[in-house]
C-alpha positions as CSV (number, residue, x, y, z in Angstrom):
1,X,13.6,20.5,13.6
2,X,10.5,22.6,14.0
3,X,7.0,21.3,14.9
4,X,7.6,17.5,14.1
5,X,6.1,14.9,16.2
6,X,7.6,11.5,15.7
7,X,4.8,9.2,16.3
8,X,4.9,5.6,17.2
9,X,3.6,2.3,16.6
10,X,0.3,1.9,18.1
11,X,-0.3,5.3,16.9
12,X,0.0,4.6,13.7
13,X,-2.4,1.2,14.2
14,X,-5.2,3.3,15.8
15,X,-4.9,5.9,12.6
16,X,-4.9,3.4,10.1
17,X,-7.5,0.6,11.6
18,X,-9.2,2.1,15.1
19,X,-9.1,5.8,15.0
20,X,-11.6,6.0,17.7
21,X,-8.9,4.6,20.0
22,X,-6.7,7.8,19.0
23,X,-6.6,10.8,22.3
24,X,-7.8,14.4,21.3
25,X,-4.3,15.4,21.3
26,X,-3.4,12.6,19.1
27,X,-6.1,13.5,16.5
28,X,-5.2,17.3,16.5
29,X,-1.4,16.1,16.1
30,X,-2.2,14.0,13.2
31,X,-4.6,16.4,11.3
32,X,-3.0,19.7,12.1
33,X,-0.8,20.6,8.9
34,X,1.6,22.8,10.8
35,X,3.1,19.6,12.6
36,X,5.2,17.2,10.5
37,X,4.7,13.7,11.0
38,X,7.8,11.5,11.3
39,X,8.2,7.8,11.2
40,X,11.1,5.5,12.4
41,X,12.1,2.4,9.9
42,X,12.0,1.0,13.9
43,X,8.5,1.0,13.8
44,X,8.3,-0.5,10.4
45,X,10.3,-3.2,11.8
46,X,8.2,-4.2,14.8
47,X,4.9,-4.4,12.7
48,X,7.1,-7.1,10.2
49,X,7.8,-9.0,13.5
50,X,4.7,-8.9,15.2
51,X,3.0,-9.5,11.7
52,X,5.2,-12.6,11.3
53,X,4.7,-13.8,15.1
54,X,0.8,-13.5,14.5
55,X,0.2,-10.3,16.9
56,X,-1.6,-8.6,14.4
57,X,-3.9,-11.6,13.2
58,X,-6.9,-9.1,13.7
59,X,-5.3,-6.5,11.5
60,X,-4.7,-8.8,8.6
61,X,-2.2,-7.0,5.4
62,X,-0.9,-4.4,7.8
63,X,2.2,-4.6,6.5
64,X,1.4,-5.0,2.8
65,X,-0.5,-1.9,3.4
66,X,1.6,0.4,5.6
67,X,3.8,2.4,2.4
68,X,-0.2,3.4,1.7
69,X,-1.5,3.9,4.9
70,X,1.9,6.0,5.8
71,X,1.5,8.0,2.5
72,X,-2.1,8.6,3.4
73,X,-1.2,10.5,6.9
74,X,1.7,12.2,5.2
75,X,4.7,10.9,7.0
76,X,8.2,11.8,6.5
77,X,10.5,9.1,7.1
78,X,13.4,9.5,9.8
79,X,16.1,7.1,9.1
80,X,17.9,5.3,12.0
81,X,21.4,7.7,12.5
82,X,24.3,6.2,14.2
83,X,24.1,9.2,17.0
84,X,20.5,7.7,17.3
85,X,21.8,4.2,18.0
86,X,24.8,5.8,20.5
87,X,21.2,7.8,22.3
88,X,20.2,4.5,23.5
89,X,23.2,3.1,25.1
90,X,22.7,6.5,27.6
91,X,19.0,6.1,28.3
92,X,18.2,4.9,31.6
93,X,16.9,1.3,32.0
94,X,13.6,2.1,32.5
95,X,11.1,0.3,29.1
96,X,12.8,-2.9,28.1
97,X,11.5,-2.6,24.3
98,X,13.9,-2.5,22.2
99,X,11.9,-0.2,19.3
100,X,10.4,2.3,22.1
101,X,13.9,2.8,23.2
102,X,15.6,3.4,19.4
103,X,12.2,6.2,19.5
104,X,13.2,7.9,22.1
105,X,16.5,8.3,21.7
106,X,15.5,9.9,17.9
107,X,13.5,11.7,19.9
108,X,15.9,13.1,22.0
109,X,18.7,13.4,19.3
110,X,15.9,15.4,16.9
111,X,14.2,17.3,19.7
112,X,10.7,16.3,18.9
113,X,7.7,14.8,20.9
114,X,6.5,11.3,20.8
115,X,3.2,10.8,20.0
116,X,2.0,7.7,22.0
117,X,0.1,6.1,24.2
118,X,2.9,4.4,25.8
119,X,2.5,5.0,29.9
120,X,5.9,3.8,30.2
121,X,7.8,6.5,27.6
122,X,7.0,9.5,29.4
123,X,9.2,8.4,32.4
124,X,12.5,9.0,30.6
125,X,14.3,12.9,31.7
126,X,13.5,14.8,28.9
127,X,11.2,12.9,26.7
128,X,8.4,15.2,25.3
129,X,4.8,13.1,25.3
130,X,2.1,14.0,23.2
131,X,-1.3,11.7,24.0
């Protein structure tokens, strides 16, 4: 892939509901038109469970609102591949979260950059960290 950044969760929270929370290098990322903005159906998933679990009680309709609020940053959506799932049986044991861990090993597999806030992400060999 060429310049794509794959960018995760919280990113997309700060975007949508707090973009003063969003890095410099986060808000170039997300408004530069020459980078291609990815989004993992893993992320998708963790907002429907910490929606459901009441993590997000402040940020009330995230969910009903994401298919918007993704359209409106001009995401292109990465789907979970099978060499994506078989990435994260060879990642080290070093972030016990089960969604960062599918991201970075799309990451890997699709040789992109993360964009996150994550201080835990960057430690993985080869992981590319934009924040």
């Amino acid at each position: 892939m060429g310049d794509w950044a794959l960018i995760d969760t919280c990113v997309y929270l700060f975007a949508a509901y707090e973009p003063n929370k969003l890095s410099r290098v986060a808000r170039d990322l997300l408004d530069d038109p020459a980078v291609g903005l990815l989004w993992s159906p893993a992320s998708t998933w963790e907002l429907v469970i910490k929606e459901r679990t009441g993590k997000l009680s402040t940020l009330p309709g995230v969910v009903l609102g994401l298919s918007a609020g993704l359209r409106r940053i001009g995401v292109h959506h990465l789907p979970i591949r099978h060499d994506h799932t078989l990435r994260v049986a060879r990642l080290p044991e070093v972030h016990k979260d089960p969604f960062d861990r599918i991201l970075i090993a799309q990451a890997l597999e699709e040789h992109v950059e993360i964009v996150t806030s994550d201080q835990i992400i960057p430690r993985y060999p080869g992981v590319r960290v934009a924040w």
